[in-house]
GUGU-672213 format. One record per residue (C-alpha): residue number from 1; residue in three letters; x, y, z. Coordinates in Angstrom, 1 decimal. Example, Ala and Ser with C-alpha at 12.3 -4.5 7.8 and 13.67 -1.06 7.14 Angstrom:
2
<rec pos="1" code="ala" u="12.3" v="-4.5" w="7.8"/>
<rec pos="2" code="ser" u="13.7" v="-1.1" w="7.1"/>
//
This chain:
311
<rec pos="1" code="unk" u="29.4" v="-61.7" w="-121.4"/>
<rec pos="2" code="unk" u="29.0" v="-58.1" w="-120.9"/>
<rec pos="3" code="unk" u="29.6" v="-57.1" w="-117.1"/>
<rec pos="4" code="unk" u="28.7" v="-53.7" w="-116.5"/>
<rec pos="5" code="unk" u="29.5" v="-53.2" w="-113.3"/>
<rec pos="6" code="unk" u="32.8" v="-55.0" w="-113.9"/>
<rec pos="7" code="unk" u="33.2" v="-52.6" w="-116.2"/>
<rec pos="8" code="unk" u="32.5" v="-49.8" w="-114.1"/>
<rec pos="9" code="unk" u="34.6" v="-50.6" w="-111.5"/>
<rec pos="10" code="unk" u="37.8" v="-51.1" w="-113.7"/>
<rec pos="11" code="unk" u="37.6" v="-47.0" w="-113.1"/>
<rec pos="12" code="unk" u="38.8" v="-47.6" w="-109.8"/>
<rec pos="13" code="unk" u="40.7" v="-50.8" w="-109.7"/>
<rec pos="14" code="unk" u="43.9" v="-49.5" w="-110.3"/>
<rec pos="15" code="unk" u="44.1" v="-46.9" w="-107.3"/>
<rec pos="16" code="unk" u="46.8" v="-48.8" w="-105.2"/>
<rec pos="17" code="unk" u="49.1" v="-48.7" w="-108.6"/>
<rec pos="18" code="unk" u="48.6" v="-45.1" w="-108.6"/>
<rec pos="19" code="unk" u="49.6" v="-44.4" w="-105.3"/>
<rec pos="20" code="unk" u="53.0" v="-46.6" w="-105.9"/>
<rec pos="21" code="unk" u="53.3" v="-44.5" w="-109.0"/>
<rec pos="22" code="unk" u="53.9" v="-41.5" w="-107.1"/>
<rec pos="23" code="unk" u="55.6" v="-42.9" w="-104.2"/>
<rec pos="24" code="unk" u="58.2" v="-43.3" w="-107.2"/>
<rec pos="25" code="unk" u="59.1" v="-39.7" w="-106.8"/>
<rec pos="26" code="unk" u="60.7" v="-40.2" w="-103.8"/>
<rec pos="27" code="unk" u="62.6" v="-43.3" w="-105.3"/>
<rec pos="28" code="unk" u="63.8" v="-41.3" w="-108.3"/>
<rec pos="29" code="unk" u="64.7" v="-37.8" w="-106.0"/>
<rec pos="30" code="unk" u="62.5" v="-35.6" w="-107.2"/>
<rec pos="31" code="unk" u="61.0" v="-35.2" w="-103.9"/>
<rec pos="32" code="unk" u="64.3" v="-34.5" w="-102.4"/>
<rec pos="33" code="unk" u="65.4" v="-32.7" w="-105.4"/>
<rec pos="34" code="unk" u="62.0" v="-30.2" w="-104.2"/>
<rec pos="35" code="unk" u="62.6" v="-30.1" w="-100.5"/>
<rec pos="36" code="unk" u="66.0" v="-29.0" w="-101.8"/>
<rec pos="37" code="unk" u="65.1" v="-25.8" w="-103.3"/>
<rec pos="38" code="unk" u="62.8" v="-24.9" w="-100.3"/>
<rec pos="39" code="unk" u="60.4" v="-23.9" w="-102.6"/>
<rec pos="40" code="unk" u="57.8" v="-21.3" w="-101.8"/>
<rec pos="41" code="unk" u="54.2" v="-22.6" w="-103.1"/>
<rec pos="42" code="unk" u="52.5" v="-25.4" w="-104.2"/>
<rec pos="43" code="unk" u="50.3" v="-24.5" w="-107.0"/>
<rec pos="44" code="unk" u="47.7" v="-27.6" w="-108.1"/>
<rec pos="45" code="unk" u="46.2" v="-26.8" w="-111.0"/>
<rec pos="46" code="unk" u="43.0" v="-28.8" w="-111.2"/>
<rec pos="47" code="unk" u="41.0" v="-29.4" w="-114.8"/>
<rec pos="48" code="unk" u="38.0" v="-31.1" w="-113.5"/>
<rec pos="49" code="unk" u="35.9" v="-31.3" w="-110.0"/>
<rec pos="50" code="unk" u="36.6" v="-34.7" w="-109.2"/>
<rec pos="51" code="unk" u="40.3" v="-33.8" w="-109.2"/>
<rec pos="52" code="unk" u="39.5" v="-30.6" w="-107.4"/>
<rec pos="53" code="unk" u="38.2" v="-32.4" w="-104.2"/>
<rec pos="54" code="unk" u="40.5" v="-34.6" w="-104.3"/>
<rec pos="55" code="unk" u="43.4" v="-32.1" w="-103.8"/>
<rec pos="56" code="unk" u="41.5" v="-30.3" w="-101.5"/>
<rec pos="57" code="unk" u="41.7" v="-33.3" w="-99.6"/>
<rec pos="58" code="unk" u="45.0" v="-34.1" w="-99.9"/>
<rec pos="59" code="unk" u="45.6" v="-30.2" w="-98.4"/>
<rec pos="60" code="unk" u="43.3" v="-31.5" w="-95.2"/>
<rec pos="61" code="unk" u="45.1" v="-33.8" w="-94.7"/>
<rec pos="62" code="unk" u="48.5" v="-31.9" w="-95.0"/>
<rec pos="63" code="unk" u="47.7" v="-29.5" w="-92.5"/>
<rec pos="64" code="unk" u="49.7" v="-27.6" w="-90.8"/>
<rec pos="65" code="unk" u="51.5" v="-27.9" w="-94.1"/>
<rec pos="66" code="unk" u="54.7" v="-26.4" w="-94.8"/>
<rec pos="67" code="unk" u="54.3" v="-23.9" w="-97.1"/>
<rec pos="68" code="unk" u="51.0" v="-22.3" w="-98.9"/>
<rec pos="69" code="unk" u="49.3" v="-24.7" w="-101.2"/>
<rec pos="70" code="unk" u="46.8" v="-23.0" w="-103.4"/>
<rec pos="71" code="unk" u="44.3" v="-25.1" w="-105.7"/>
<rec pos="72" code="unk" u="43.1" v="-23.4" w="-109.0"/>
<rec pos="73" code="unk" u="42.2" v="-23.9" w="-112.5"/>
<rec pos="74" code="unk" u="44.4" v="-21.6" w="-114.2"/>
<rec pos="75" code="unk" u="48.4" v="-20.6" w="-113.5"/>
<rec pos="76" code="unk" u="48.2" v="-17.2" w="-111.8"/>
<rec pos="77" code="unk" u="50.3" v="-14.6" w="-112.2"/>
<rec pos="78" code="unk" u="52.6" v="-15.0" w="-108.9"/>
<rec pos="79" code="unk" u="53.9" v="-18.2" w="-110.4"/>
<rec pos="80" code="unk" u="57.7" v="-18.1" w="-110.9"/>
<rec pos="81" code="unk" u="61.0" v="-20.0" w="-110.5"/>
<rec pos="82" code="unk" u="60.0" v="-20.1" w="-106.9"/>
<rec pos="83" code="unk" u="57.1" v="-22.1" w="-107.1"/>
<rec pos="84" code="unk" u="56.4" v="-26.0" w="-107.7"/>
<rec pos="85" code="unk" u="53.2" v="-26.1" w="-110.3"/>
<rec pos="86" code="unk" u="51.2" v="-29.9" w="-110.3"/>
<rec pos="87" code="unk" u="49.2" v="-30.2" w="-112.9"/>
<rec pos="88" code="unk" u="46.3" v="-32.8" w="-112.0"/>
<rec pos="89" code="unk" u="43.9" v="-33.9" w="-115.0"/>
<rec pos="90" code="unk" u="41.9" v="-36.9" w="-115.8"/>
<rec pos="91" code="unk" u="42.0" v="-35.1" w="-119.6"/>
<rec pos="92" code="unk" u="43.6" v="-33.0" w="-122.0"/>
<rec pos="93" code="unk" u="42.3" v="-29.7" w="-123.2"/>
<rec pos="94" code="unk" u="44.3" v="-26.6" w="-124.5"/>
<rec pos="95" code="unk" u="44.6" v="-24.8" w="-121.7"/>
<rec pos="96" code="unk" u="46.1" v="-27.1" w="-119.8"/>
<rec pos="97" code="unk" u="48.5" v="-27.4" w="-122.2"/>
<rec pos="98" code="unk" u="49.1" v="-23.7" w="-122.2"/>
<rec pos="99" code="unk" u="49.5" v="-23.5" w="-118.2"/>
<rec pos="100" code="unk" u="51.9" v="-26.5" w="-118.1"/>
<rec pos="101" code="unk" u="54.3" v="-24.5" w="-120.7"/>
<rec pos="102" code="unk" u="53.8" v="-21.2" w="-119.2"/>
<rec pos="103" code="unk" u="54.8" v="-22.6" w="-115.8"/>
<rec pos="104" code="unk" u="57.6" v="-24.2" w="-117.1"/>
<rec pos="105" code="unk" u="58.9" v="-21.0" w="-118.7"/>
<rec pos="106" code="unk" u="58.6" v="-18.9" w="-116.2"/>
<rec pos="107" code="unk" u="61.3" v="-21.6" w="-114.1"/>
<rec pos="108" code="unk" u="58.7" v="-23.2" w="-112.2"/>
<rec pos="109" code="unk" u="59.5" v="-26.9" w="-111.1"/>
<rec pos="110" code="unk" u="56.5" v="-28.2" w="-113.6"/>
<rec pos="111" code="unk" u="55.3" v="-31.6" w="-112.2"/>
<rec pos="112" code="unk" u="52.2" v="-33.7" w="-114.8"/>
<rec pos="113" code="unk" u="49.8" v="-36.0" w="-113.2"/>
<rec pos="114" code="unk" u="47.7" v="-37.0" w="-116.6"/>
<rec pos="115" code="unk" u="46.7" v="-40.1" w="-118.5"/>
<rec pos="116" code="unk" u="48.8" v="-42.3" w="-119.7"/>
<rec pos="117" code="unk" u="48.0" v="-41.1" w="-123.5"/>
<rec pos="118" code="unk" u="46.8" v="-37.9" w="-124.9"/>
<rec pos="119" code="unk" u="48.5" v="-34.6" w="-125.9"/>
<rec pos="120" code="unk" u="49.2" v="-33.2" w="-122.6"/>
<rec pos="121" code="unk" u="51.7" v="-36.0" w="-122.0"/>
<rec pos="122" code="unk" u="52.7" v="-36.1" w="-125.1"/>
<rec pos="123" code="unk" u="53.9" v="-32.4" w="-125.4"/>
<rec pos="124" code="unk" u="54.9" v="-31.7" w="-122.0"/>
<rec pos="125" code="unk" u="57.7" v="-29.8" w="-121.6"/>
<rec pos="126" code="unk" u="61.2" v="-31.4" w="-121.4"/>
<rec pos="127" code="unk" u="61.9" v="-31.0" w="-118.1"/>
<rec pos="128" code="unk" u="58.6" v="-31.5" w="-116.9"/>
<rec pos="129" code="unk" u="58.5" v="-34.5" w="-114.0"/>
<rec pos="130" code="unk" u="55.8" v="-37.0" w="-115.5"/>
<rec pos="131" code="unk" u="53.8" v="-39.1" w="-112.7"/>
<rec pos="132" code="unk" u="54.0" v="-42.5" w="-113.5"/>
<rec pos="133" code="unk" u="50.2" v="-44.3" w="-114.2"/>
<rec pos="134" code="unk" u="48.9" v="-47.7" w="-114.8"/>
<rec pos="135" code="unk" u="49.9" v="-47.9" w="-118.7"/>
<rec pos="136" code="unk" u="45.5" v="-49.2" w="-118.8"/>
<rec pos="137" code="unk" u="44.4" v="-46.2" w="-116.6"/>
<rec pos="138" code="unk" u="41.6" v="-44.7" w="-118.6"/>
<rec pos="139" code="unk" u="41.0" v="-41.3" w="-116.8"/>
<rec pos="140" code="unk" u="42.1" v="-39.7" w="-113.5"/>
<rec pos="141" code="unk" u="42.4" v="-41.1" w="-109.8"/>
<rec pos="142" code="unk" u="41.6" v="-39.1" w="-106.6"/>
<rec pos="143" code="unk" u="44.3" v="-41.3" w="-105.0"/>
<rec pos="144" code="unk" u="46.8" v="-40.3" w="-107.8"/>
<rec pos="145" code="unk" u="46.6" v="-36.8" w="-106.6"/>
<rec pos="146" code="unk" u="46.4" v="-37.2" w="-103.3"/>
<rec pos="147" code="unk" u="49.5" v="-39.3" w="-103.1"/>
<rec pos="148" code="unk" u="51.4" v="-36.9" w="-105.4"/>
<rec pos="149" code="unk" u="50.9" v="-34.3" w="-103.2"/>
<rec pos="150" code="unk" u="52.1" v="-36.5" w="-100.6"/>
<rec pos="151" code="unk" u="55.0" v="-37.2" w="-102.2"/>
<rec pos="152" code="unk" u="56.0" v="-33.4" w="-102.9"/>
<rec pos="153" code="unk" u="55.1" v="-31.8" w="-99.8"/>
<rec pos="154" code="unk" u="55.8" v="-34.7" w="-97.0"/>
<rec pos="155" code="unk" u="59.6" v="-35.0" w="-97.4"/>
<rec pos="156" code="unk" u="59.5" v="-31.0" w="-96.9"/>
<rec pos="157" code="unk" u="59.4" v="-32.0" w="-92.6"/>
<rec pos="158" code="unk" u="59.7" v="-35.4" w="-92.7"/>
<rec pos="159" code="unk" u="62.1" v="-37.9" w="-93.4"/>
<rec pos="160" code="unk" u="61.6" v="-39.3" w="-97.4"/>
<rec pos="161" code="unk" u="61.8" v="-43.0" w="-96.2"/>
<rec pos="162" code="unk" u="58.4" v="-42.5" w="-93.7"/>
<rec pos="163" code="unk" u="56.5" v="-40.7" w="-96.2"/>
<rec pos="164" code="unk" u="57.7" v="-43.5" w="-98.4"/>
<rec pos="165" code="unk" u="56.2" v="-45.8" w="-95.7"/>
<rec pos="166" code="unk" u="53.1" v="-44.5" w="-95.3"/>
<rec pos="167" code="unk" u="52.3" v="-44.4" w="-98.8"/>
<rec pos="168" code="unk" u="53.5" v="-47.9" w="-98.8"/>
<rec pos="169" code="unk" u="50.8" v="-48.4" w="-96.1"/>
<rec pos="170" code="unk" u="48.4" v="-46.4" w="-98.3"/>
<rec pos="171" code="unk" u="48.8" v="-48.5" w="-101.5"/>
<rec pos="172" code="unk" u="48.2" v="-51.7" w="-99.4"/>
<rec pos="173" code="unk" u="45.6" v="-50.3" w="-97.2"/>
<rec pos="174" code="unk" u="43.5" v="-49.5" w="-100.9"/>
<rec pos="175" code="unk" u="44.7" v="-52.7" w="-102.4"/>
<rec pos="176" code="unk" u="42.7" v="-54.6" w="-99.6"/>
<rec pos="177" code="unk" u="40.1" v="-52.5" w="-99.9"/>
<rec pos="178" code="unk" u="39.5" v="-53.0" w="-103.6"/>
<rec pos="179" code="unk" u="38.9" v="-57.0" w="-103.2"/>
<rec pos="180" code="unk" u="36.6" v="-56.2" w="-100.6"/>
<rec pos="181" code="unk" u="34.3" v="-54.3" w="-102.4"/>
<rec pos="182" code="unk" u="35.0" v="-55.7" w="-105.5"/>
<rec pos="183" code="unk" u="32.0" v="-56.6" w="-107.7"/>
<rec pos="184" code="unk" u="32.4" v="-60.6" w="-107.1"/>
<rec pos="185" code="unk" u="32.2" v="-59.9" w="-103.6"/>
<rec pos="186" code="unk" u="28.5" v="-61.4" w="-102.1"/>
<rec pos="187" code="unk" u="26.0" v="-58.3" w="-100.6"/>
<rec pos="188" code="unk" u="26.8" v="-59.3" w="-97.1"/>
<rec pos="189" code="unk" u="30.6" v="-59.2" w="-97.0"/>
<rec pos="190" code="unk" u="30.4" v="-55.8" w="-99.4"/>
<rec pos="191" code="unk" u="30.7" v="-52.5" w="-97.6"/>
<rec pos="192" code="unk" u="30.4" v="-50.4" w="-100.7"/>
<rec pos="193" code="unk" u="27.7" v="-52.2" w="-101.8"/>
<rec pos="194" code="unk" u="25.7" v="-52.2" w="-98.6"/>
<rec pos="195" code="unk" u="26.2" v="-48.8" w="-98.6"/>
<rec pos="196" code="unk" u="25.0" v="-48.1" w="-102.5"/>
<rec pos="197" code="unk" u="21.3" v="-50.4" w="-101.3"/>
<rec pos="198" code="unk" u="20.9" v="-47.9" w="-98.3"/>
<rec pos="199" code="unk" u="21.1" v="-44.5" w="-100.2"/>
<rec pos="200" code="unk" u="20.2" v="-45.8" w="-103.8"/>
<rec pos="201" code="unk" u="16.5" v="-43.8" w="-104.7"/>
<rec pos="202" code="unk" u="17.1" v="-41.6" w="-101.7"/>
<rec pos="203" code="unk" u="18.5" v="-37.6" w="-101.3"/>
<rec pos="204" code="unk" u="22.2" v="-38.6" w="-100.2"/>
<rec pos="205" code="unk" u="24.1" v="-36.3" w="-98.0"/>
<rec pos="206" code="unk" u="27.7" v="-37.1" w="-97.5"/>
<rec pos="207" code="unk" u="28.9" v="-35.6" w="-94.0"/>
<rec pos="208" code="unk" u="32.1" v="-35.5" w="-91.9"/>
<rec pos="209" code="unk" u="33.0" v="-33.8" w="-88.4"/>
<rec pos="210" code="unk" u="35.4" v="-31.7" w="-90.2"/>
<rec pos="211" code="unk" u="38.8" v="-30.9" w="-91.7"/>
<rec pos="212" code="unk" u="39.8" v="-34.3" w="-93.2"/>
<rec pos="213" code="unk" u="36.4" v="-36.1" w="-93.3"/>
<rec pos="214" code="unk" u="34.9" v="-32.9" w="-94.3"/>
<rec pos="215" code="unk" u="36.8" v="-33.0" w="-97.1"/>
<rec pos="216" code="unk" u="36.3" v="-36.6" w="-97.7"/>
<rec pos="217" code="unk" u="32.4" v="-36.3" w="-97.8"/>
<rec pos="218" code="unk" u="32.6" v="-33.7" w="-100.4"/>
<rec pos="219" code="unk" u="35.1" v="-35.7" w="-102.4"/>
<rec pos="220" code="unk" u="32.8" v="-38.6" w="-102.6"/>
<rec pos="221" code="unk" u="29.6" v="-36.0" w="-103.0"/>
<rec pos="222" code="unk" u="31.4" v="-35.2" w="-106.4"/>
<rec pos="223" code="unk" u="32.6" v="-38.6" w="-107.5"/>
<rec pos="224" code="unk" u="29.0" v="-39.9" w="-106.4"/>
<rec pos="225" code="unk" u="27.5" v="-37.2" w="-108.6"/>
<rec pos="226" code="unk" u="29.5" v="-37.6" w="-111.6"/>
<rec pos="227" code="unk" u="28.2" v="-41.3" w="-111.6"/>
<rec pos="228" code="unk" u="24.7" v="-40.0" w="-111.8"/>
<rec pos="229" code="unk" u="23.9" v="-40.7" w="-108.0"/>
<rec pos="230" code="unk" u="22.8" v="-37.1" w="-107.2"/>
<rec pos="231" code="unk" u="24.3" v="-36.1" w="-103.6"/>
<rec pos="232" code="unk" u="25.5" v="-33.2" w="-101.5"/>
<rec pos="233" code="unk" u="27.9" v="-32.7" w="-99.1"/>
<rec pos="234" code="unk" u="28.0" v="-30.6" w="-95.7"/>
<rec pos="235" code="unk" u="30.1" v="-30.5" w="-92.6"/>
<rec pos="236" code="unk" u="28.2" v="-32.2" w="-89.7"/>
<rec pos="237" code="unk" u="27.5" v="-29.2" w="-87.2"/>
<rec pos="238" code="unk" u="25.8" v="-27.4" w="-90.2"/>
<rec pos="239" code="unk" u="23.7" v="-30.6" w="-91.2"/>
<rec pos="240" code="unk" u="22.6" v="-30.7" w="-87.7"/>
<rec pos="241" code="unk" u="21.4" v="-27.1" w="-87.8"/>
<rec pos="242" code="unk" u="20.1" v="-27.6" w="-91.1"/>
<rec pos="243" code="unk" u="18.1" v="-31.0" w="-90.5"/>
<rec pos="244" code="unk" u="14.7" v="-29.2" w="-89.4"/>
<rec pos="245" code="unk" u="15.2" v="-27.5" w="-93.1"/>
<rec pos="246" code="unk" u="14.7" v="-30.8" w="-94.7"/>
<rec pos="247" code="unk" u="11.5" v="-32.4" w="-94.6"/>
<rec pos="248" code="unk" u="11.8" v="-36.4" w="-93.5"/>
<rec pos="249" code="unk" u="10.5" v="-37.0" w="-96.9"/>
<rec pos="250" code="unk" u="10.3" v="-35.4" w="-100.0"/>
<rec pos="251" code="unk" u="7.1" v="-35.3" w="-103.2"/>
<rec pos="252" code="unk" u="8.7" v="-38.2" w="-105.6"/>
<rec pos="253" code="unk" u="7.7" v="-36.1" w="-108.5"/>
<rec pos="254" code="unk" u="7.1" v="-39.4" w="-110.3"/>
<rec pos="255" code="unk" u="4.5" v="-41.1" w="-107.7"/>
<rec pos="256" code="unk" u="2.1" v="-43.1" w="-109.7"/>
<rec pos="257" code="unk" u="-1.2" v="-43.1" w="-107.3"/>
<rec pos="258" code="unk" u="-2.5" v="-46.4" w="-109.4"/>
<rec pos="259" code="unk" u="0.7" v="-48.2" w="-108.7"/>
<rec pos="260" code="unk" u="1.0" v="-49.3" w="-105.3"/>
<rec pos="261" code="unk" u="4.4" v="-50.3" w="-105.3"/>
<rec pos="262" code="unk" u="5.6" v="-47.1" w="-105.9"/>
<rec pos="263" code="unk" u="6.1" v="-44.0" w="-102.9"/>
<rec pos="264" code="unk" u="4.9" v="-41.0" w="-102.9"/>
<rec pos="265" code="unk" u="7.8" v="-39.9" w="-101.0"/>
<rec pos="266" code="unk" u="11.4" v="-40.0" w="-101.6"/>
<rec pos="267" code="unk" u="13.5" v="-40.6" w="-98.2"/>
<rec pos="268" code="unk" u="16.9" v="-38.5" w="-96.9"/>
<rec pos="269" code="unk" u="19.8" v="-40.9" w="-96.5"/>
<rec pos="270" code="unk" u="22.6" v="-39.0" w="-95.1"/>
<rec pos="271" code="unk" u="25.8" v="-40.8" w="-94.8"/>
<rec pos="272" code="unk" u="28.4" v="-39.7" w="-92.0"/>
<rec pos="273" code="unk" u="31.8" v="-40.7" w="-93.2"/>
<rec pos="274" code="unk" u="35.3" v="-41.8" w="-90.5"/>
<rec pos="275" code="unk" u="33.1" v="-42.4" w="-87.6"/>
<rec pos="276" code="unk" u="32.3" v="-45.3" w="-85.9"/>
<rec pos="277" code="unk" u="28.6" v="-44.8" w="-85.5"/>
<rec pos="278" code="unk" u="26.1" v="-42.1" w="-86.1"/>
<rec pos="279" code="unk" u="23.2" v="-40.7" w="-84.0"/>
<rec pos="280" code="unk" u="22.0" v="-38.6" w="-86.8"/>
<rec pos="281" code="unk" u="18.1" v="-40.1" w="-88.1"/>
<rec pos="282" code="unk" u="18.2" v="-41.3" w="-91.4"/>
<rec pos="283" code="unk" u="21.9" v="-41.9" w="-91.4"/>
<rec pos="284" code="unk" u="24.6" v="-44.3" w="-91.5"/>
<rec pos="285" code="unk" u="28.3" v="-44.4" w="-90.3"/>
<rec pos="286" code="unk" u="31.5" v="-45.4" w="-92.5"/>
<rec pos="287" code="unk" u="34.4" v="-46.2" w="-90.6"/>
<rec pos="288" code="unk" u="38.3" v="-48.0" w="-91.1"/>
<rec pos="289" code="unk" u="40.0" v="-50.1" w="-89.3"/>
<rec pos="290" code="unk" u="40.4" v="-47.3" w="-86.6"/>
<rec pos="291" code="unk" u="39.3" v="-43.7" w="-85.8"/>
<rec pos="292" code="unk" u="42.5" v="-42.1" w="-86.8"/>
<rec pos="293" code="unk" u="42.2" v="-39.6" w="-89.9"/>
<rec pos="294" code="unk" u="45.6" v="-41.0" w="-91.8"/>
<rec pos="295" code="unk" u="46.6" v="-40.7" w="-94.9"/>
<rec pos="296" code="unk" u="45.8" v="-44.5" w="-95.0"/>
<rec pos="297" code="unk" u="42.7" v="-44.9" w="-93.4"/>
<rec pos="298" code="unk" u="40.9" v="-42.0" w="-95.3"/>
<rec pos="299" code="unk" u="42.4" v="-43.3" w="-98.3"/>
<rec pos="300" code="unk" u="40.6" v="-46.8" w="-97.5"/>
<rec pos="301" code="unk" u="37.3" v="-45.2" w="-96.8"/>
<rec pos="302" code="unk" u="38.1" v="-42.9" w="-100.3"/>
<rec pos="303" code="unk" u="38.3" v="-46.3" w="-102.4"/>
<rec pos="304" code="unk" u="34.8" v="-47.6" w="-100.4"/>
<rec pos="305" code="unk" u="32.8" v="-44.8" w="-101.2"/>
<rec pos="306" code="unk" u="34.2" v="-44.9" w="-104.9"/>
<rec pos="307" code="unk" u="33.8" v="-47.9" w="-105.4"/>
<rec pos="308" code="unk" u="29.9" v="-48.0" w="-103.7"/>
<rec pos="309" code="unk" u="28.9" v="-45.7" w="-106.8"/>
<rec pos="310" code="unk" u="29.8" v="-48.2" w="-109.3"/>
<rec pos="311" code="unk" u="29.5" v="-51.8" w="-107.6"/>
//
């Protein structure tokens, strides 16, 4: 029997695989084979918005990183033998293609975070440094990226075998997390689904103090968003100075006046992500297992708010 939301969850089910796929590159020495060259940029070269956040988020949570990490859609001109050039996709177009082989012959160290098929796999360049995915992975992974990044920049101030660790840590922290949001899991044990029944049919704001949560909120704004539950995202001191901009309540455009079970008003949810608790109205708190921002706790919460867009 058909199981939609089995089916929709697959999407995210193999995020602890892609994490120990690029904890790999510190097994094979690529990593160390980077920190080597002391290269001079990172340059992530994002295809789509989910993939964009995602790195951004990875960069938040780098800070103070090591050397300038800039996240754009196309190579720029700068790029050279100097530079290490990710390219992160959940698909293959042309010009991703074209950036991947440009990078690479202009010397840059060419790294491919991509699907497992498709042409831009396929026809990478020869020494381009392939990510390893879940050979079932059907499209991209926010955790992929973000644990690549990891991998590339950590070992640049720290030593390879904690960075190892922590993704380690990472990779188990999100495998936990997946059963417990899991689709078999009952309403009042489900995080992601208790969170999905308290915004669904509202205006969602995702918020965060800022820097890494920030970041977070947006990350799960988009990913929320590209699964057809409409949200924003905004850094909590500017949601508080914008909350006497937004009415309580909203005209539901579709309010039937003959059909009583329907509102006339459609209500703001605004969800405050890595705190404990929120004193915001109309809002409710996500939290880990602590209040530390690490790469393993924000990568828990990334995998709740995921998965609470397609339980």
């Amino acid at each position: 029997m058909y199981d939609r939301n089995a089916v929709r969850f697959f999407d995210i089910a193999h995020e602890g695989a892609f994490i120990r796929g690029a904890r790999s590159l510190i097994d094979d020495g690529v990593s160390s084979d980077i920190a080597a060259l002391s290269p001079r940029s990172l340059i992530v070269i994002v295809a789509d918005e989910i993939s964009r956040a995602a790195a951004r988020l990875a960069c938040a949570l780098l800070e103070p990183a090591p050397l300038p990490i800039v996240v754009v859609d196309e190579l720029p001109r700068f790029a050279g033998a100097l530079d290490v050039v990710l390219m992160a996709s959940s698909k293959s177009v042309t010009r991703q293609e074209r950036c991947l082989h440009a990078a690479d012959s202009r010397g840059a160290v060419t790294v491919l975070l991509a699907p497992p098929q498709g042409p831009l796999r396929a026809e990478a360049p020869a020494r381009t440094v392939i990510v390893p995915v879940p050979p079932t992975a059907a499209g991209g992974s926010p955790a992929a990226v973000i644990a690549t990044m990891f991998a590339l920049v950590g070992p640049l101030t720290s030593p390879e075998q904690a960075v190892a660790e922590n993704l380690d840590l990472a990779a188990a922290a999100v495998d936990e997390e997946l059963l417990a949001v899991s689709p078999e899991r009952d309403n009042l044990v489900n995080a992601a689904r208790q969170l999905q029944n308290y915004a669904v049919d509202g205006r969602i704001i995702h918020a965060g103090m800022s820097g890494r949560s920030a970041a977070l909120a947006a990350l799960i704004a988009t990913w929320w968003t590209s699964k057809g539950v409409v949200s924003s995202a905004l850094e909590l001191e500017e949601l508080h100075a914008s909350l006497p901009n937004f009415a309580q309540s909203e005209t539901n455009i579709f309010f039937d006046p003959v059909d009583e079970s329907s509102s006339s008003m459609i209500p703001l949810r605004i969800v405050v992500w890595a705190q404990q608790e929120s004193k915001l109205p109309h809002s409710i708190a996500q939290s880990a297992d602590s209040d530390e921002l690490t790469l393993e706790n924000i990568l828990r919460l990334t995998v709740r708010g995921l998965a609470a867009a397609v339980v």
